[in-house]
VEXVORO-809965 format. One record per atom (N, C-alpha, C, O, CB): residue in one letter; atom name; x, y, z. Coordinates in steps of 0.02 Angstrom, whole numbers, plus 50000, padded with zeros to 5 digits. Last residue first. Glycine has a CB too. Layout:
BEGIN
R   aa   at      xx      yy      zz
R    a   CA       X       Y       Z
...
END
This chain:
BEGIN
R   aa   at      xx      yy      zz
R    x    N   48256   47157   49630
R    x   CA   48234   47100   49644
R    x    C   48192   47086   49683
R    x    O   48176   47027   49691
R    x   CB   48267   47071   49656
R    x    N   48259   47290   49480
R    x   CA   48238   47275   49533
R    x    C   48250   47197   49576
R    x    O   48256   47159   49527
R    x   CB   48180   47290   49519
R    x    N   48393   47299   49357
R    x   CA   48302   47276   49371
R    x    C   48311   47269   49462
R    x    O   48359   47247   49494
R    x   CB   48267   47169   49320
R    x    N   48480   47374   49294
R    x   CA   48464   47392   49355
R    x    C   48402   47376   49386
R    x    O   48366   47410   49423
R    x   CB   48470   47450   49357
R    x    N   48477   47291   49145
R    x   CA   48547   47300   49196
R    x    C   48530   47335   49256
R    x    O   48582   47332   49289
R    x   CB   48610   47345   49164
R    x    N   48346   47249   49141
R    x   CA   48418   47204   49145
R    x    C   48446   47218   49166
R    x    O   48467   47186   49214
R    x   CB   48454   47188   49110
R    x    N   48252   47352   49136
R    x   CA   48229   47252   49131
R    x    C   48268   47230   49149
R    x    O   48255   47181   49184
R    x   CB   48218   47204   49067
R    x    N   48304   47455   49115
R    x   CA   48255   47446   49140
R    x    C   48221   47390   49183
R    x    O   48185   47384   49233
R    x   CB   48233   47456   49102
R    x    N   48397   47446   49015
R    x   CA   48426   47460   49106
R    x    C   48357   47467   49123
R    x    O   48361   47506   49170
R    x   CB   48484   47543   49135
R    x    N   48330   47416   48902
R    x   CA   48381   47376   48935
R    x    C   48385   47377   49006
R    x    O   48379   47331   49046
R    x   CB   48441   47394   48912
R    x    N   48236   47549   48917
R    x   CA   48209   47473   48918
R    x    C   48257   47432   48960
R    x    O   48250   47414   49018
R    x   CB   48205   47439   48840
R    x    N   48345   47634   48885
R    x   CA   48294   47662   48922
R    x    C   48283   47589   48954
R    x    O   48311   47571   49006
R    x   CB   48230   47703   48879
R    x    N   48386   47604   48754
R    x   CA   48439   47583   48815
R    x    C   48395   47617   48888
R    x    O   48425   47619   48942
R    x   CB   48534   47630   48799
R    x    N   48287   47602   48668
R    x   CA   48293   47559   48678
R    x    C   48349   47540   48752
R    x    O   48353   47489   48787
R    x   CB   48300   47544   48617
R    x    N   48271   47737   48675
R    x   CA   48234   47715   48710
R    x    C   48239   47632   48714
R    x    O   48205   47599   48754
R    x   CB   48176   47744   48689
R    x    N   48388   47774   48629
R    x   CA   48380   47797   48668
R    x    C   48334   47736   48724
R    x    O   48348   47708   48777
R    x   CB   48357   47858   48642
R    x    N   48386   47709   48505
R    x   CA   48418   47689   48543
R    x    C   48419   47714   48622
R    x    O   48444   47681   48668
R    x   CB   48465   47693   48513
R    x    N   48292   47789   48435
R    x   CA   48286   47708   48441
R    x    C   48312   47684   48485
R    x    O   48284   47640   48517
R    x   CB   48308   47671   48395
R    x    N   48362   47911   48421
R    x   CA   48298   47923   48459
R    x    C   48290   47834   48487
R    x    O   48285   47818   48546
R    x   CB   48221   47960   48397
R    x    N   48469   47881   48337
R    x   CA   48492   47911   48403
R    x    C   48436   47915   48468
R    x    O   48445   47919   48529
R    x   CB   48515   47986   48384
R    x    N   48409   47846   48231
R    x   CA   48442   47804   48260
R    x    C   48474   47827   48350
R    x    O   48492   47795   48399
R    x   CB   48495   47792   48202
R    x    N   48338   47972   48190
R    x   CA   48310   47890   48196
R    x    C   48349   47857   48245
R    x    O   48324   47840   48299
R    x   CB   48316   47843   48125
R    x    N   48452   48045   48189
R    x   CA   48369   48075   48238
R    x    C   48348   48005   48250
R    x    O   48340   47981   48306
R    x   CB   48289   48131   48184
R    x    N   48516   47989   48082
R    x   CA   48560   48013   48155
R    x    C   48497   48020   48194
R    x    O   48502   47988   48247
R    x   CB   48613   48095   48155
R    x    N   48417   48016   47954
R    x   CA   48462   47949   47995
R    x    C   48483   47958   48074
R    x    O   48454   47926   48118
R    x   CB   48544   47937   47954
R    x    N   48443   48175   47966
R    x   CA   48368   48112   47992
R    x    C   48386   48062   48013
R    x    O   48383   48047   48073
R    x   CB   48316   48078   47937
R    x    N   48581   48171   47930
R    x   CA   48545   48203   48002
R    x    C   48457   48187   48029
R    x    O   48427   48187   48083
R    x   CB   48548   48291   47988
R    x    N   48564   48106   47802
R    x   CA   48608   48094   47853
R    x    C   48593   48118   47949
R    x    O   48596   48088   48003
R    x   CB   48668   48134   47820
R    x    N   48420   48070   47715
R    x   CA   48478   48120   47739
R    x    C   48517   48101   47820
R    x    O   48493   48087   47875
R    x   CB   48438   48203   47744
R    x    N   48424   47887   47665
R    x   CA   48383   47945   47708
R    x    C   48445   48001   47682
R    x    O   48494   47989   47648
R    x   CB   48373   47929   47814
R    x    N   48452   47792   47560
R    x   CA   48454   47861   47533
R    x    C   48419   47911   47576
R    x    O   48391   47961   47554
R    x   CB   48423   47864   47464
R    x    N   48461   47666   47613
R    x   CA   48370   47665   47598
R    x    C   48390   47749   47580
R    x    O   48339   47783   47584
R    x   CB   48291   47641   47690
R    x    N   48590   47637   47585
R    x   CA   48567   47590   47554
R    x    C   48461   47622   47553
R    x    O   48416   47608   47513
R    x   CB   48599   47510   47604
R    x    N   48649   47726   47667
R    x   CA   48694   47719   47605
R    x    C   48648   47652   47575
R    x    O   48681   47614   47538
R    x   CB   48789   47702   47624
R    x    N   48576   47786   47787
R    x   CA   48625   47829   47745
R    x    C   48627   47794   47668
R    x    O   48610   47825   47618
R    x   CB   48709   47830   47785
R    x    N   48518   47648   47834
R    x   CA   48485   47716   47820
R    x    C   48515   47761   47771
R    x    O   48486   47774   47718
R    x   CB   48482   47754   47879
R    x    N   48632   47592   47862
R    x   CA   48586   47553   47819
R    x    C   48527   47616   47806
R    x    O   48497   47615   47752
R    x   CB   48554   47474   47862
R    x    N   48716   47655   47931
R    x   CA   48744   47660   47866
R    x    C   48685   47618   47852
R    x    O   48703   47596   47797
R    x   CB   48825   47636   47847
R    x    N   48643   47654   48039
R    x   CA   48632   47755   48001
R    x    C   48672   47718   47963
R    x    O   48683   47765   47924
R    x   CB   48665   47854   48042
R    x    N   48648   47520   48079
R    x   CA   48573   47556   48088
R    x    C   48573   47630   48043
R    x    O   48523   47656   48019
R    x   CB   48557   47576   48184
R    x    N   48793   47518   48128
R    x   CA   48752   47494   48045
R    x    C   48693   47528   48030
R    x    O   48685   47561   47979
R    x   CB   48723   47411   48039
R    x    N   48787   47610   48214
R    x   CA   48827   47635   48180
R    x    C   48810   47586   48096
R    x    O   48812   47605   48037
R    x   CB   48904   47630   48224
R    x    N   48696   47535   48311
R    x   CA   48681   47596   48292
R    x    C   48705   47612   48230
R    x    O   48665   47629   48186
R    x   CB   48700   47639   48334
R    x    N   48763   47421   48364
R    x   CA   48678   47406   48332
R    x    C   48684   47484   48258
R    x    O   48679   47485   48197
R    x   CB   48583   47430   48430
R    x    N   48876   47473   48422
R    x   CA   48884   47467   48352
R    x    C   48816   47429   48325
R    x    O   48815   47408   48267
R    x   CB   48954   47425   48334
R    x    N   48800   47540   48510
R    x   CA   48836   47592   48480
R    x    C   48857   47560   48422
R    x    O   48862   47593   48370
R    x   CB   48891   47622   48520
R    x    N   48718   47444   48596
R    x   CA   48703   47480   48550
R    x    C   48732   47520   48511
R    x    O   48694   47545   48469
R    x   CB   48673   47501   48564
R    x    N   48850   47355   48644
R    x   CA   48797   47349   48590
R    x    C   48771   47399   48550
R    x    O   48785   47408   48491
R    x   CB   48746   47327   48612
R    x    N   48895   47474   48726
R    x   CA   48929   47439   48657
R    x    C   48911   47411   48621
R    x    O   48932   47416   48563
R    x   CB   48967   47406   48656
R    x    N   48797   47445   48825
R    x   CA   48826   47532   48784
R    x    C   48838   47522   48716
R    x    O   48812   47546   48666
R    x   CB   48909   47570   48814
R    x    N   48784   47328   48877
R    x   CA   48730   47360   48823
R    x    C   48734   47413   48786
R    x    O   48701   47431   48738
R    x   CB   48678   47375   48847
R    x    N   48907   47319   48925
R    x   CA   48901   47283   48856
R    x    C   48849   47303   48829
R    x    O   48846   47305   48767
R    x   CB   48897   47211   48855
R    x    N   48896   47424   49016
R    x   CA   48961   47439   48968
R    x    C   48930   47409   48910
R    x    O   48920   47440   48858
R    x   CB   49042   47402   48989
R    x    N   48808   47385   49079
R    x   CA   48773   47432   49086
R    x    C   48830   47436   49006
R    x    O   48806   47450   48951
R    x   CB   48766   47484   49165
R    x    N   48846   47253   49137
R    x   CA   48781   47257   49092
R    x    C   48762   47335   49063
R    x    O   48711   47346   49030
R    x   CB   48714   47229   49141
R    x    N   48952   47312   49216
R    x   CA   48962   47262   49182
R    x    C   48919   47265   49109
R    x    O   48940   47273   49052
R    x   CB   48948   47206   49228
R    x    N   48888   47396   49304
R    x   CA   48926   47411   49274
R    x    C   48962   47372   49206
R    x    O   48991   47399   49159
R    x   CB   48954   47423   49318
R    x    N   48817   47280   49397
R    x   CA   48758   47332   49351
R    x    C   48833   47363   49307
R    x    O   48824   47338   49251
R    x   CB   48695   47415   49414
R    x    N   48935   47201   49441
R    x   CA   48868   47165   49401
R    x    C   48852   47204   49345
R    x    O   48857   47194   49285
R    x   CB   48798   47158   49447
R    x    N   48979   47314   49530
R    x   CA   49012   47278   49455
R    x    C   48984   47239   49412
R    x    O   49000   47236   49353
R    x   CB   49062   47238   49462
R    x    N   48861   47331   49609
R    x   CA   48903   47394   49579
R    x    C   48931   47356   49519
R    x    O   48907   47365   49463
R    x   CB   48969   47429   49634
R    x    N   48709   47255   49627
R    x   CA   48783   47252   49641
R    x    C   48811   47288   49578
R    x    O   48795   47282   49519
R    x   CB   48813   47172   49651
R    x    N   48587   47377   49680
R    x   CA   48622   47304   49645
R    x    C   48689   47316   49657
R    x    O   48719   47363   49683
R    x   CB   48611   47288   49558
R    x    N   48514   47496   49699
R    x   CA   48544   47462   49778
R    x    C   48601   47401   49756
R    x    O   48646   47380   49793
R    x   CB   48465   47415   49834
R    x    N   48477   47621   49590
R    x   CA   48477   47551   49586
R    x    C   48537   47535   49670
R    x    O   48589   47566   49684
R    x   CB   48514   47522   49490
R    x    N   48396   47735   49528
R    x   CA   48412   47717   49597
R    x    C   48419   47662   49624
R    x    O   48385   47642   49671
R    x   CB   48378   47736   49631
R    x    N   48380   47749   49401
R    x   CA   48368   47717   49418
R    x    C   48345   47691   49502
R    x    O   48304   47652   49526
R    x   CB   48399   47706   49387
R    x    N   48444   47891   49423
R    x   CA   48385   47889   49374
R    x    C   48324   47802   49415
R    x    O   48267   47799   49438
R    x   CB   48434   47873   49266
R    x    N   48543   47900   49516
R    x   CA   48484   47967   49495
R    x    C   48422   47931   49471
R    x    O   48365   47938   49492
R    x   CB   48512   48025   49423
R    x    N   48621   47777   49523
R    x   CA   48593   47810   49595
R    x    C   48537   47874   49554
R    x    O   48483   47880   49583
R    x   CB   48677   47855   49658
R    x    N   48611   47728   49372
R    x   CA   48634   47683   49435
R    x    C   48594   47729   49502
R    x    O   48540   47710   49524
R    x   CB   48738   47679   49444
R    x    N   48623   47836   49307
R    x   CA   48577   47813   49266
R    x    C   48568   47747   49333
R    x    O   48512   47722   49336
R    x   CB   48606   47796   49175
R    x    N   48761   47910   49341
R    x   CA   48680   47950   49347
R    x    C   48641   47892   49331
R    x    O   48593   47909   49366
R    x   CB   48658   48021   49285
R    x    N   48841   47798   49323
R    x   CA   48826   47826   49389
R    x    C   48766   47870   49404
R    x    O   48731   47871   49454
R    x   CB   48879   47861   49408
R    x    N   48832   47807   49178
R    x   CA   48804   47752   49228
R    x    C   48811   47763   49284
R    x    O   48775   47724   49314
R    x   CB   48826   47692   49225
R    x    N   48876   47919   49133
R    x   CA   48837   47917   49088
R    x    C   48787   47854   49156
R    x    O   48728   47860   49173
R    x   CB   48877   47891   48998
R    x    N   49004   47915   49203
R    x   CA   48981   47967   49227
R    x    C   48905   47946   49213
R    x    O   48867   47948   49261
R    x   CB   49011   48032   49197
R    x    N   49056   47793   49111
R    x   CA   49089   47812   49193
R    x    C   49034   47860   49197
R    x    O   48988   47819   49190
R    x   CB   49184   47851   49207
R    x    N   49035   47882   48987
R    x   CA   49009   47800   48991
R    x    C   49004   47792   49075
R    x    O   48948   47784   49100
R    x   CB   49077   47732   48950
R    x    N   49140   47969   48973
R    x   CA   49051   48000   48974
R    x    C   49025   47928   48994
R    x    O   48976   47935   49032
R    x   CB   49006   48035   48879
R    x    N   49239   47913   48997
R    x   CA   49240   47959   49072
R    x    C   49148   47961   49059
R    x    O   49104   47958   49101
R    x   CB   49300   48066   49072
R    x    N   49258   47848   48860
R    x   CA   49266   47800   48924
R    x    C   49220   47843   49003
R    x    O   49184   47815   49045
R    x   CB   49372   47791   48940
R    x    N   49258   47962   48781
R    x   CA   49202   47910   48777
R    x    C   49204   47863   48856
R    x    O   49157   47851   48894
R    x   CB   49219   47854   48699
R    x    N   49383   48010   48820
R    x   CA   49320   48050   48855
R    x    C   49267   48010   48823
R    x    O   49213   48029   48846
R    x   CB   49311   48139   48838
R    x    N   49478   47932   48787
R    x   CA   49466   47935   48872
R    x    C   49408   47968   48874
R    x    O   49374   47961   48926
R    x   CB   49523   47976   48921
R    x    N   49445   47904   48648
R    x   CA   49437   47850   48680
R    x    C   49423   47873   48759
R    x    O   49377   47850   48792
R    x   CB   49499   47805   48666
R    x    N   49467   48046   48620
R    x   CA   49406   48010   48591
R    x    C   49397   47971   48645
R    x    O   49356   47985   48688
R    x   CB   49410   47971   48520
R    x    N   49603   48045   48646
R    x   CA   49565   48098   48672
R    x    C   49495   48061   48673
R    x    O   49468   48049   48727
R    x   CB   49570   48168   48627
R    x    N   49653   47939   48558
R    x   CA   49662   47934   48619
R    x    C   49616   47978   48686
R    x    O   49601   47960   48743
R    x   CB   49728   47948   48615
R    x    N   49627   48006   48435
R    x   CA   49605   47944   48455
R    x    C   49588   47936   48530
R    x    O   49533   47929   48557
R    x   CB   49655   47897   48436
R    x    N   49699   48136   48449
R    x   CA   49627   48127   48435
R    x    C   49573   48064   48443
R    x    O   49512   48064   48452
R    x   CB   49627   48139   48376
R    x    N   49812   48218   48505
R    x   CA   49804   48144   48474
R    x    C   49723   48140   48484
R    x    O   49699   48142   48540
R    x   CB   49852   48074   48521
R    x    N   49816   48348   48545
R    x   CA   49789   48345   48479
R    x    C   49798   48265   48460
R    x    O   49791   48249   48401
R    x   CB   49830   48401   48425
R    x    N   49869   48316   48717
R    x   CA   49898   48336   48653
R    x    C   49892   48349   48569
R    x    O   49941   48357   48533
R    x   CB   49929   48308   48657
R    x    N   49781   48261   48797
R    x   CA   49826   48196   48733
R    x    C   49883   48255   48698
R    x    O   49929   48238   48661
R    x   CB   49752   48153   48642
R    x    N   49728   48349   48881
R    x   CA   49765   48283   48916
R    x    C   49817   48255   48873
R    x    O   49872   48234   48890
R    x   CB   49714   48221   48932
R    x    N   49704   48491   48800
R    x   CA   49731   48487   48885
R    x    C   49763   48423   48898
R    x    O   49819   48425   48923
R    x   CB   49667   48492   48946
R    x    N   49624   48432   48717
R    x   CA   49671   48516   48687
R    x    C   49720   48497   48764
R    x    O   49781   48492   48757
R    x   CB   49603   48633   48686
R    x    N   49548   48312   48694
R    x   CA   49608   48347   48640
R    x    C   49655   48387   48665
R    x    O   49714   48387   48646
R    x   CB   49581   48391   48587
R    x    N   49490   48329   48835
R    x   CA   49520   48279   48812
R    x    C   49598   48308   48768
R    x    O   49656   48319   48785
R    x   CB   49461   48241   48767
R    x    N   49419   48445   48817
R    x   CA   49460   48460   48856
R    x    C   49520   48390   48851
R    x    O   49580   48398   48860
R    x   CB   49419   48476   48925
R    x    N   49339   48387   48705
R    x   CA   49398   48462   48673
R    x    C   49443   48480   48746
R    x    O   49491   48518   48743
R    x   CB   49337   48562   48642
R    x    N   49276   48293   48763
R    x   CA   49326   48292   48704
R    x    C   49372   48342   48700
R    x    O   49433   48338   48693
R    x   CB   49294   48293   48642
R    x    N   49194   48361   48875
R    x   CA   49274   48311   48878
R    x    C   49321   48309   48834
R    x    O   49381   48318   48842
R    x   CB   49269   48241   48879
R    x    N   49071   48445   48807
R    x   CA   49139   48471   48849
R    x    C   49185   48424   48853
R    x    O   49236   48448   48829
R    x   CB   49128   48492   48920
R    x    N   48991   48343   48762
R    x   CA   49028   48405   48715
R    x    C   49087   48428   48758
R    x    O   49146   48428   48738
R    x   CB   48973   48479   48698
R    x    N   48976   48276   48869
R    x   CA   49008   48221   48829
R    x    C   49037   48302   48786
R    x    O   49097   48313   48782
R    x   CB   48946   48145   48782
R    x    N   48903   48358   48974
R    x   CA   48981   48316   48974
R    x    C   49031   48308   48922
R    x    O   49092   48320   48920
R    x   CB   48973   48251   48985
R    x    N   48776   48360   48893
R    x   CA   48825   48422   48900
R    x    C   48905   48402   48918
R    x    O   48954   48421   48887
R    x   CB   48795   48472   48964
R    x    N   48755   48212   48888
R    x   CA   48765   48243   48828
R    x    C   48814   48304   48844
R    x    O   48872   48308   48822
R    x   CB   48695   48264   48796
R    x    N   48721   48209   49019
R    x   CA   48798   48183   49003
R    x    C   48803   48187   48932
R    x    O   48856   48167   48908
R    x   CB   48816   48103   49026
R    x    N   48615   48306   49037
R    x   CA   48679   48313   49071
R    x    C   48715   48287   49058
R    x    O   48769   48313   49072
R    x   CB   48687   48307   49120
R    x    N   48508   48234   48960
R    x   CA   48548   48292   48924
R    x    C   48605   48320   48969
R    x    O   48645   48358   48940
R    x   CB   48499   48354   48906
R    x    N   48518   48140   49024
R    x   CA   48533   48099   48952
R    x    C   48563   48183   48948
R    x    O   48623   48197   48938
R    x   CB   48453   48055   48883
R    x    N   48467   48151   49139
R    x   CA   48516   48128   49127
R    x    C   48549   48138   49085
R    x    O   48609   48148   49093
R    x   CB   48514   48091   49128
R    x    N   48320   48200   49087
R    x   CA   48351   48238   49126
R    x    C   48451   48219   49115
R    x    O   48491   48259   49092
R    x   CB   48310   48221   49206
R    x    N   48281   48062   49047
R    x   CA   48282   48115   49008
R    x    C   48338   48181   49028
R    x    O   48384   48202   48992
R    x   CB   48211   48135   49009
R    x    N   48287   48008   49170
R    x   CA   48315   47985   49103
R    x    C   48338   48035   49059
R    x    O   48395   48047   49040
R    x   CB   48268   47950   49066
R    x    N   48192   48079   49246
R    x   CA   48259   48091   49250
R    x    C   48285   48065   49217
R    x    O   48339   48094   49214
R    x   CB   48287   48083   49295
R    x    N   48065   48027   49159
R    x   CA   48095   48122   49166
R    x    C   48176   48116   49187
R    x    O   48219   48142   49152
R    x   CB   48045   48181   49249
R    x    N   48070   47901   49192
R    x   CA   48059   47919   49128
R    x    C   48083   48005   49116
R    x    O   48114   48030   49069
R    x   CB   47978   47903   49115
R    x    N   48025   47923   49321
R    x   CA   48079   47890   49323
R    x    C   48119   47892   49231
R    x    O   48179   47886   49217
R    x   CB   48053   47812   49358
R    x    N   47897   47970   49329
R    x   CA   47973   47990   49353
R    x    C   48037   47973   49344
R    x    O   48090   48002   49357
R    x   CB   47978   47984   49403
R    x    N   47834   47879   49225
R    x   CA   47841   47920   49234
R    x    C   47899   47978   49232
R    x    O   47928   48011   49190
R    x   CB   47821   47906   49262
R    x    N   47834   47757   49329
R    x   CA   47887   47767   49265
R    x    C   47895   47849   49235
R    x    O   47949   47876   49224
R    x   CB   47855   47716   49195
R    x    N   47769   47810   49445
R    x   CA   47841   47806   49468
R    x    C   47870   47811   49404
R    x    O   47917   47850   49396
R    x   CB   47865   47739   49509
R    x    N   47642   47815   49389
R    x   CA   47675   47878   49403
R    x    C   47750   47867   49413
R    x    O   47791   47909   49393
R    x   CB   47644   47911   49465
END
C-alpha cells in the first residue's frame, strides 16, 4: 500500500510541475529575458528541476537524506534522462519511422517511470 501511495503522489507531482513548467517559460520569455529564448528556456528548465525535486524530496518521497547529496543525484539523473530521451525520439522519429507524438508518449511515458525507480533506489532511498 505505501508504493501505492507513494506511486499517486508521483503522479500527483508530475502534473503540478508539468503545470509549472507551461507557466515559467512564457513568464521566463515575456517578463525576465526579454524574448531571449535561450536564456528564458535555461532559467525556467533550471526553477521546474528546483521545484520538480523539492516535491519529489518532502511530498512524494518524504525523504529526511542529506539535502545536497539527494539534489546532486536527483540533477544527474534529470540530465541523464533528458539526453537518454532526446536519442530515444530521434531513434524512434528518424530511423524506426514512428509519428512524432507517439515517439514523445513512448519516450516521455519510459522515462517517467524510469525516473520513478531512480529516486526510488538511489536518489531518496531510505537507510
Amino acid at each position: 500500500m505505501k508504493y501505492v501511495k507513494r506511486g499517486g503522489r508521483f503522479i500527483l507531482s508530475g502534473i503540478v510541475v508539468t503545470g509549472i513548467s507551461y507557466i515559467s517559460f512564457p513568464i521566463c520569455f515575456n517578463y525576465l529575458f526579454q524574448k531571449h529564448f535561450n536564456l528564458a528556456f535555461l532559467f525556467a528548465t533550471l526553477f521546474n528541476i528546483t521545484i520538480s525535486f523539492l516535491m519529489q524530496k518532502y511530498f512524494v518521497f518524504r525523504s529526511k537524506g542529506d539535502f545536497l547529496k539527494e539534489l546532486i543525484k536527483f540533477t544527474f539523473s534529470a540530465c541523464l534522462l533528458i539526453i537518454i530521451s532526446f536519442f530515444a525520439l530521434r531513434v524512434l522519429i528518424i530511423y524506426l519511422k514512428f509519428e512524432a507524438f507517439l515517439s514523445n508518449f513512448i519516450v516521455v511515458s519510459i522515462s517517467a517511470i524510469t525516473s520513478y525507480l531512480i529516486h526510488s533506489y538511489i536518489t531518496f532511498r531510505g537507510k
